[in-house]
C-alpha positions as CSV (number, residue, x, y, z in Angstrom):
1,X,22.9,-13.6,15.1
2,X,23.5,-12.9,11.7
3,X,22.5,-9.7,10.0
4,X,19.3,-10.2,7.5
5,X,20.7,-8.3,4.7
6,X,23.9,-6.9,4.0
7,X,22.3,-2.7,4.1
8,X,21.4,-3.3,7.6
9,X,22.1,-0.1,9.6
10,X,22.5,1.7,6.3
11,X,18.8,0.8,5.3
12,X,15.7,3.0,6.8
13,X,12.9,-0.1,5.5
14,X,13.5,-3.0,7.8
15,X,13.5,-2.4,11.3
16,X,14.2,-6.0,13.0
17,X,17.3,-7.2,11.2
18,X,19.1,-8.9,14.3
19,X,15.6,-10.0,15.9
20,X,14.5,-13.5,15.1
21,X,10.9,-14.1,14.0
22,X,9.7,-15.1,16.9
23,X,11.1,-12.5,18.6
24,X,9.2,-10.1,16.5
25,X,6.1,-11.6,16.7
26,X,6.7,-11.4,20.0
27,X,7.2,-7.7,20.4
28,X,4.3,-6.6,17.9
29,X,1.7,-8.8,20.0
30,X,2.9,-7.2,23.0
31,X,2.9,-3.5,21.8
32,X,-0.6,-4.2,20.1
33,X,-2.3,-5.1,23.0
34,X,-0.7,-2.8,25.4
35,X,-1.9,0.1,23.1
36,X,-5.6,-1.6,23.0
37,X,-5.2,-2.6,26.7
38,X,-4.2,1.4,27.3
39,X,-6.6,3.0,25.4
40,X,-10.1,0.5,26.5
41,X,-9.1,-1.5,29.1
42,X,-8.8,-5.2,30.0
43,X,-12.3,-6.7,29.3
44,X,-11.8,-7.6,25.8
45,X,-10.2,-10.9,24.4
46,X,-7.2,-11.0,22.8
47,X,-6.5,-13.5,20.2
48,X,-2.7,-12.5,19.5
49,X,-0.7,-12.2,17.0
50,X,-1.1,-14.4,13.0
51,X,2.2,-15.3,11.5
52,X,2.4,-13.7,7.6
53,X,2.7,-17.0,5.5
54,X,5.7,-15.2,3.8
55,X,8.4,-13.4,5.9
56,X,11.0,-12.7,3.1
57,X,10.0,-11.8,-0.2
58,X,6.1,-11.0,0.6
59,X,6.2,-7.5,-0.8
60,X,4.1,-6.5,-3.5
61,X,5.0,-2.6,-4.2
62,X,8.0,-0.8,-3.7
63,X,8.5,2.8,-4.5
64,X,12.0,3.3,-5.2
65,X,14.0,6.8,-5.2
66,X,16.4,8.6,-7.3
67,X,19.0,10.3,-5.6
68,X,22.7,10.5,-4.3
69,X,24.3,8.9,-1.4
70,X,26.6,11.5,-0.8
71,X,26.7,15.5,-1.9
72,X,27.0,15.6,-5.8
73,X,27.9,12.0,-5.7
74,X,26.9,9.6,-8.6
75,X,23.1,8.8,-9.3
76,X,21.8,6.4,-6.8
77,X,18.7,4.3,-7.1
78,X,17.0,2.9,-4.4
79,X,15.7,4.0,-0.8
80,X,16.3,6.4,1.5
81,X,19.3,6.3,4.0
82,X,18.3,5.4,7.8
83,X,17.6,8.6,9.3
84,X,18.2,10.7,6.4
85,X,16.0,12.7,4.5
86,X,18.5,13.2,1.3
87,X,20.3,10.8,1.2
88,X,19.8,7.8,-1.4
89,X,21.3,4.3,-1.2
90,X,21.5,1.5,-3.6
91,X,19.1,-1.0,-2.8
92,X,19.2,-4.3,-5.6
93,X,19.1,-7.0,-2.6
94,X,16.3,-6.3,-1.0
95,X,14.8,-9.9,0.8
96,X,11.6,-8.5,1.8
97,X,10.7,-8.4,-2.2
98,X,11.2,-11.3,-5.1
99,X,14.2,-11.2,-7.3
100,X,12.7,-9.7,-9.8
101,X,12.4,-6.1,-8.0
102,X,15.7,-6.5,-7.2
103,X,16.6,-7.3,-11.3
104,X,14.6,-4.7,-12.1
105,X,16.0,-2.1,-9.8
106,X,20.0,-2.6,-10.7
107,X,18.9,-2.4,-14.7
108,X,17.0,0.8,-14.3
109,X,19.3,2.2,-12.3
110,X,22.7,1.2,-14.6
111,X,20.8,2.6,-17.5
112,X,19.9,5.7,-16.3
113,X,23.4,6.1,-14.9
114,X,24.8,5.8,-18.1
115,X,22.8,8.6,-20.0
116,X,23.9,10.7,-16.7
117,X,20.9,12.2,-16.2
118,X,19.6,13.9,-13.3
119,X,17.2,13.7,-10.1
120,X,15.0,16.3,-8.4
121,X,16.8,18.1,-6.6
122,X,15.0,18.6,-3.0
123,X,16.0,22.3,-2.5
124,X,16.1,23.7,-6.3
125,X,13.2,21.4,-7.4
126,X,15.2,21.2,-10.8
127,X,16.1,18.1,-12.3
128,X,14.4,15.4,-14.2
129,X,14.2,11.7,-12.2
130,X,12.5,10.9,-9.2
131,X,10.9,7.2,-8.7
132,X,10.7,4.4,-9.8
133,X,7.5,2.2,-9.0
134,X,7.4,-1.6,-9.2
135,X,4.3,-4.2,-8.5
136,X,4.2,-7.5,-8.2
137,X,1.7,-9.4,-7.8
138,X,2.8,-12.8,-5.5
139,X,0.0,-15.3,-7.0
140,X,0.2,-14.5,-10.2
141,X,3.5,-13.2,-11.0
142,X,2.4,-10.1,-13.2
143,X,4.9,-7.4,-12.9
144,X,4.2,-3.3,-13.4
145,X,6.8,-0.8,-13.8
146,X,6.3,2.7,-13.6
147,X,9.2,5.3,-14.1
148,X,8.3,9.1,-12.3
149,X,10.0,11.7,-13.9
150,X,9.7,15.3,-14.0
151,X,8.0,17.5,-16.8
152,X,11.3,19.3,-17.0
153,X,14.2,18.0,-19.6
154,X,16.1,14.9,-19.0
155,X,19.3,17.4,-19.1
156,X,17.9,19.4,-16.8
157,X,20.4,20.8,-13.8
158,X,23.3,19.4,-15.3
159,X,26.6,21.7,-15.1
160,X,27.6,20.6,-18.6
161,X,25.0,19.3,-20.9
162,X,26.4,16.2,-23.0
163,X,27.8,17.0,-26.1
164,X,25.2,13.9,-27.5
165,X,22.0,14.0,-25.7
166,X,19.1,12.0,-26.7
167,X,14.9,13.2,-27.1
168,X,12.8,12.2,-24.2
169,X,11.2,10.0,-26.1
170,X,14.1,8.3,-26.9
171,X,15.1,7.9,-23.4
172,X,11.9,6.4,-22.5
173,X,12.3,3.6,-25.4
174,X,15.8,2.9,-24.2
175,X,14.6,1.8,-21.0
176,X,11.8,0.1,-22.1
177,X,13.9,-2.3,-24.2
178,X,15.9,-2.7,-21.4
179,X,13.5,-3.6,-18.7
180,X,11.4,-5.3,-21.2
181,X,13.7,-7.4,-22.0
182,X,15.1,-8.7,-18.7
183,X,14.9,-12.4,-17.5
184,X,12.8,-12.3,-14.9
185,X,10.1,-15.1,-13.3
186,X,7.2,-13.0,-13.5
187,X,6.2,-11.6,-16.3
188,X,6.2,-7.5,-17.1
189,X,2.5,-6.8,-17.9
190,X,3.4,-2.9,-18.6
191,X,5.3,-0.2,-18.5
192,X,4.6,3.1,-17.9
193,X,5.5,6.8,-17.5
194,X,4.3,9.2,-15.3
195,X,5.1,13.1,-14.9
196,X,5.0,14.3,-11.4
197,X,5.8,17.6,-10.7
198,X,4.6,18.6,-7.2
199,X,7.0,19.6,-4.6
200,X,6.6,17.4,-2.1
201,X,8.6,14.3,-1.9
202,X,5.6,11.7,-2.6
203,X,4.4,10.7,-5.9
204,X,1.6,12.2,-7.4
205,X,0.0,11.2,-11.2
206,X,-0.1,14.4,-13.5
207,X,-0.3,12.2,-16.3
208,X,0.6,8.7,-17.0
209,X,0.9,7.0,-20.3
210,X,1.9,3.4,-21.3
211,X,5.2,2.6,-22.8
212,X,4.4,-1.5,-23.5
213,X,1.5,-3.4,-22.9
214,X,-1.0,-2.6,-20.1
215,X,-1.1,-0.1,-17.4
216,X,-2.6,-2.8,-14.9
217,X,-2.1,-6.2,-13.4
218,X,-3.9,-8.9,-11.9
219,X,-3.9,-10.6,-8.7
220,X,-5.5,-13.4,-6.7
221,X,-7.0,-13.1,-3.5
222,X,-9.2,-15.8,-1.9
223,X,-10.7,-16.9,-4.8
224,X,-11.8,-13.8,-6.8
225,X,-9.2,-11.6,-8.9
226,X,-8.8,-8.1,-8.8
227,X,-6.8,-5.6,-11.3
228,X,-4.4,-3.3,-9.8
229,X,-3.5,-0.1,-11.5
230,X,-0.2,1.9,-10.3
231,X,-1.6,4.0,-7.6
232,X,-4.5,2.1,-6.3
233,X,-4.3,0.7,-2.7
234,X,-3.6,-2.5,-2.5
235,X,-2.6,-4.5,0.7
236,X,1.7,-4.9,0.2
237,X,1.7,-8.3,1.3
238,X,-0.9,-10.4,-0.6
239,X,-0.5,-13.7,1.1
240,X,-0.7,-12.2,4.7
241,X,-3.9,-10.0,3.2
242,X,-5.5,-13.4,2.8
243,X,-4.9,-13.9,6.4
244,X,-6.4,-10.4,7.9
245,X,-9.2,-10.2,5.7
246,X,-10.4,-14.2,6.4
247,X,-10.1,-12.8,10.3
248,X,-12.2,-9.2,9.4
249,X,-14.8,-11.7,7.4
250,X,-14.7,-14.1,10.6
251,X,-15.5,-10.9,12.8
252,X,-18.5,-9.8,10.8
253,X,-19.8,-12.9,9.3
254,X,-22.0,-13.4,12.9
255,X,-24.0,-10.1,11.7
256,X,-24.3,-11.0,7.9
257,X,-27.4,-11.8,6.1
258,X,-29.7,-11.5,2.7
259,X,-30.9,-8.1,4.4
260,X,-28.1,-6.8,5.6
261,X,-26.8,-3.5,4.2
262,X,-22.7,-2.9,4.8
263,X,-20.5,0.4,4.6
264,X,-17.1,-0.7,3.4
265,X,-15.2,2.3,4.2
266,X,-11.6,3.3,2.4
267,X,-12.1,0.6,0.4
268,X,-9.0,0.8,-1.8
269,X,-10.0,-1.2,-4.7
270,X,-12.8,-3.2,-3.2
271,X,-11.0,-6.6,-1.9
272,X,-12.9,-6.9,1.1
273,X,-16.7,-5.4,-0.2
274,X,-16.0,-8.0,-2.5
275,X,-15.0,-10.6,-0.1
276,X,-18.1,-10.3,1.8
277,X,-20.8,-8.9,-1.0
278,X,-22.3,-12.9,-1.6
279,X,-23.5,-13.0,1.9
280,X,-25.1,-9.8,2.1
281,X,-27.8,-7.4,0.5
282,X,-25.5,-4.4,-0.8
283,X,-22.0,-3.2,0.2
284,X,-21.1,0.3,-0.3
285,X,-17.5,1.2,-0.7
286,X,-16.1,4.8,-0.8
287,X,-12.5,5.8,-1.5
288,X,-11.1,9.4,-2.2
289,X,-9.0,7.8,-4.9
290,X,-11.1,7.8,-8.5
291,X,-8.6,5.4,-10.0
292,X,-8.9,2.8,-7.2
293,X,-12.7,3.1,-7.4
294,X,-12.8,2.8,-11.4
295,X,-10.6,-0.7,-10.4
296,X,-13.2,-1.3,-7.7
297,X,-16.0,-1.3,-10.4
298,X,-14.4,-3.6,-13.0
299,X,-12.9,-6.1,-10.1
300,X,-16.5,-6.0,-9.3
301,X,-17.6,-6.7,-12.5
302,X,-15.0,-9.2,-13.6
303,X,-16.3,-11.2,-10.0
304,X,-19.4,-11.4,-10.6
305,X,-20.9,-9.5,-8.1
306,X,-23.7,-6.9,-9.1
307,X,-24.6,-5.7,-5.4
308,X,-21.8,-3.3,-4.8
309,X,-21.7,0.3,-4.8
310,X,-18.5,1.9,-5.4
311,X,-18.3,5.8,-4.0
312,X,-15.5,8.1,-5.5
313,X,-15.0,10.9,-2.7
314,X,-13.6,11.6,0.9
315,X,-15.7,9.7,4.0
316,X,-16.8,12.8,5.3
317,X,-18.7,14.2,2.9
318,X,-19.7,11.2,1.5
319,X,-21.5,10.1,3.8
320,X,-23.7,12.6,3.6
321,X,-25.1,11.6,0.1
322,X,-25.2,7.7,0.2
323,X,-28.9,6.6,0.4
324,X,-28.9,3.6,1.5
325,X,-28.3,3.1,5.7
326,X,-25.3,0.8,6.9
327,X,-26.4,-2.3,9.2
328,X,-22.7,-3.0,9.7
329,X,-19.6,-1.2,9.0
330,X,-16.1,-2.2,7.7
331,X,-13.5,0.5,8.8
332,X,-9.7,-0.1,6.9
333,X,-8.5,3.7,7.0
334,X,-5.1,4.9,5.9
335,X,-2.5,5.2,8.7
336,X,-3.8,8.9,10.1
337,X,-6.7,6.9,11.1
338,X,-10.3,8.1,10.6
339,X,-11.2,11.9,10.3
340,X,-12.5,12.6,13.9
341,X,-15.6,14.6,11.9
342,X,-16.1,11.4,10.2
343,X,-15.9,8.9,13.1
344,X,-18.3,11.2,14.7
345,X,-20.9,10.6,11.8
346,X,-20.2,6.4,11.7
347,X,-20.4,6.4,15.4
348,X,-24.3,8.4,14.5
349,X,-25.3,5.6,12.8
350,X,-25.1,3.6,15.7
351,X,-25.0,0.1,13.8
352,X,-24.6,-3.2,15.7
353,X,-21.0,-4.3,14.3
354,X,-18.3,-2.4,13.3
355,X,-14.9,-4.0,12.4
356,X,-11.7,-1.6,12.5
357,X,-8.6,-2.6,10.6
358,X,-5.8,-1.0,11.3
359,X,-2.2,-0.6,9.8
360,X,-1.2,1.9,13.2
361,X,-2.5,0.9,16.0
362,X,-1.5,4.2,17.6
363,X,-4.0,5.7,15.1
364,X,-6.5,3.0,16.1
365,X,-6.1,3.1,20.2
366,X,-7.1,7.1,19.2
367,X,-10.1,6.2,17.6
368,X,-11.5,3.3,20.4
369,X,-12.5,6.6,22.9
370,X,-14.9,8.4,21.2
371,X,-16.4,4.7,19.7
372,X,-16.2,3.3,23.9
373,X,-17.5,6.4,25.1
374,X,-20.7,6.4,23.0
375,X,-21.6,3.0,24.3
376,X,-19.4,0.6,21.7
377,X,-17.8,-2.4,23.0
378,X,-14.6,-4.4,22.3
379,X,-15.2,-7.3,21.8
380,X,-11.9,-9.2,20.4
381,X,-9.2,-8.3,18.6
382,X,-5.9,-9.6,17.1
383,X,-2.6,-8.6,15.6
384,X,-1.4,-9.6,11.7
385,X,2.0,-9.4,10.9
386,X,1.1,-8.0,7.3
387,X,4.7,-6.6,7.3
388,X,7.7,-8.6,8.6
389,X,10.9,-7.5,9.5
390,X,10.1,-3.6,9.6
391,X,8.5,-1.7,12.9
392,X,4.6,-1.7,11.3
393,X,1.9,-3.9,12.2
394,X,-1.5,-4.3,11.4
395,X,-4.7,-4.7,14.0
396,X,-8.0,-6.7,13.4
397,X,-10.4,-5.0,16.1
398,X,-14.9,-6.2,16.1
399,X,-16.8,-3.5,17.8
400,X,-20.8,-3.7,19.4
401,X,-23.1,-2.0,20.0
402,X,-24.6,-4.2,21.8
């Protein structure tokens, strides 16, 4: 069979390049339940696996890296080498995103070329670029770009400094005429830069300002809308988040009423509180991210919707000071899982209903023994293919107490 892309082997995103579809379907909705079947048992039903409606071009967010592909070689832009933590490849033809990322990506990365500026260097920590993050979002074709720098000067770590260099500010103007000013399908709703200055290799925000328009954009989910900022969770694959969250509201909608009080937990920027606040008395979201919560608030807002509660804080301790008691819980924790401490406190509640969604089932079959052993029950459960073609798959799994 033909390769997918032409990086394949070179590439460490996608996983099943030589697979067909079906074949991959195949293979996640085996692994899912054999983890569920491993970790609970057989008496539970099984719905399978749903199809993403997109298989190429579904992404909504890539994070893209600065680096070299060889020692001292020339500036590379793009993502990391398959089983390599330094090394950097090229990546403009990415078919898990839309044209436009891959537009984006080759401009950015020709322009910075040219100034010859530097990256972070992973052992010195001296040097000046280090990501570069794009959204998209699929239903409404609003594009973000955010470029992650270093505080340090954009000469920084060169050998010889140019005998021209240009300010920082200048720099950051260049490239926003030149992204700007791309021909693209979507439309660029804002650029932005951010410093980021910690020494790990994972972007952080130590300050973000806005080179062009806004440092947000909108998307469409299900009928309500919902802005995104550049660090807010938000499900990567917005047509197949359609898919898992109409199964999550399918699995609670049974326990739903006027009275009904519900703890949407990790809530990112509040897509499925939202999704499930008309049917219900109060939802109360907490997320340790402040900037997803602030979004959660105005998506809220902009929706309509006055009966939802967004928390700013990690689960565990939060807990601890929400007032009002859960009568069903919504779990959609980050792939660690849930904090043991604070599984222990949601299993205390002991509510009726808890739905678990789960982006590592690994992480999830964990978390089913201590929620079995203190009497819950599964009840059914399904895999979403919320990310084609690489190794990840996400789990759907309705829990009772009953």
């Amino acid at each position: 069979m033909e390769e997918l892309c032409k990086l394949a082997g070179r590439c460490g995103g996608c996983f099943y390049q030589k697979e067909t579809h079906e074949e991959e379907l195949k293979l996640k909705e085996e692994l899912v339940k054999k983890l569920l079947s491993e970790s609970y048992g057989e008496d539970f039903l099984f719905e399978g696996i749903l199809e993403s409606p997109l298989v190429d071009g579904y992404r909504n967010k890539m994070e893209y890296s600065f680096g070299d592909d060889r020692k001292d070689g020339p500036l590379t832009l793009g993502l990391h080498q398959k089983k390599s933590f330094y090394n950097v490849i090229d990546v403009d033809c990415c078919k898990i995103v839309h044209e436009d990322f891959n537009v984006i990506v080759h401009a950015a990365g020709d322009y910075f070329r040219n100034l010859g500026l530097t990256y972070v260097n992973k052992h010195t920590h001296v040097g000046y670029l280090r990501y570069l993050i794009i959204r998209r979002a699929v239903n409404t074709g609003d594009i973000l770009v955010d470029i992650v720098t270093s505080s340090q000067s954009p000469y920084a770590g060169l050998k010889d400094e140019p005998a021209e260099t240009l300010s920082e500010d200048d720099i950051l103007k260049g490239f926003t005429g030149r992204i700007a000013g791309l021909p693209l399908e979507g439309t660029i709703r804002g650029i932005l830069h951010t410093v980021n200055d910690t020494l790990s290799d994972a972007v952080r925000d130590d300050g973000t300002k806005v080179l062009y328009g806004t440092d947000f954009i909108e998307e469409e989910l299900l009928g309500l809308r919902f802005k995104i900022s550049p660090f807010s969770f938000f499900q990567t694959n917005s047509k197949s988040a359609e898919v898992l969250y109409e199964k999550a509201r399918e699995y609670v909608s049974s326990s739903l009423s006027m009275d009904t009080t519900v703890y949407d937990l990790y809530t990112g920027t509040g897509t499925i509180a939202q999704m499930i606040a008309p049917a219900v008395k109060k939802v109360v979201g907490i997320e340790i991210i402040p900037e997803a919560v602030e979004a959660a608030k105005v998506n809220a807002e902009r929706n309509g919707l006055s009966n939802c509660e967004f928390i700013a804080g990690d689960v565990l301790t939060e807990l601890d000071r929400v007032q009002d008691k859960p009568d069903v819980i919504i779990l959609d924790p980050p792939r660690d899982g849930v904090n043991p401490k604070a599984l222990r406190k949601i299993i205390d509640y002991a509510v009726d209903t808890i739905v678990y969604i789960s982006c590592k089932p690994e992480s999830l079959a964990r978390d089913i023994m201590p929620l079995k052993f203190s009497g819950y029950r599964l009840v059914k459960a399904c895999a979403v293919n919320q990310f084609p073609r690489t190794r990840h798959v996400e789990c759907v799994c309705l829990f009772s107490k009953k």
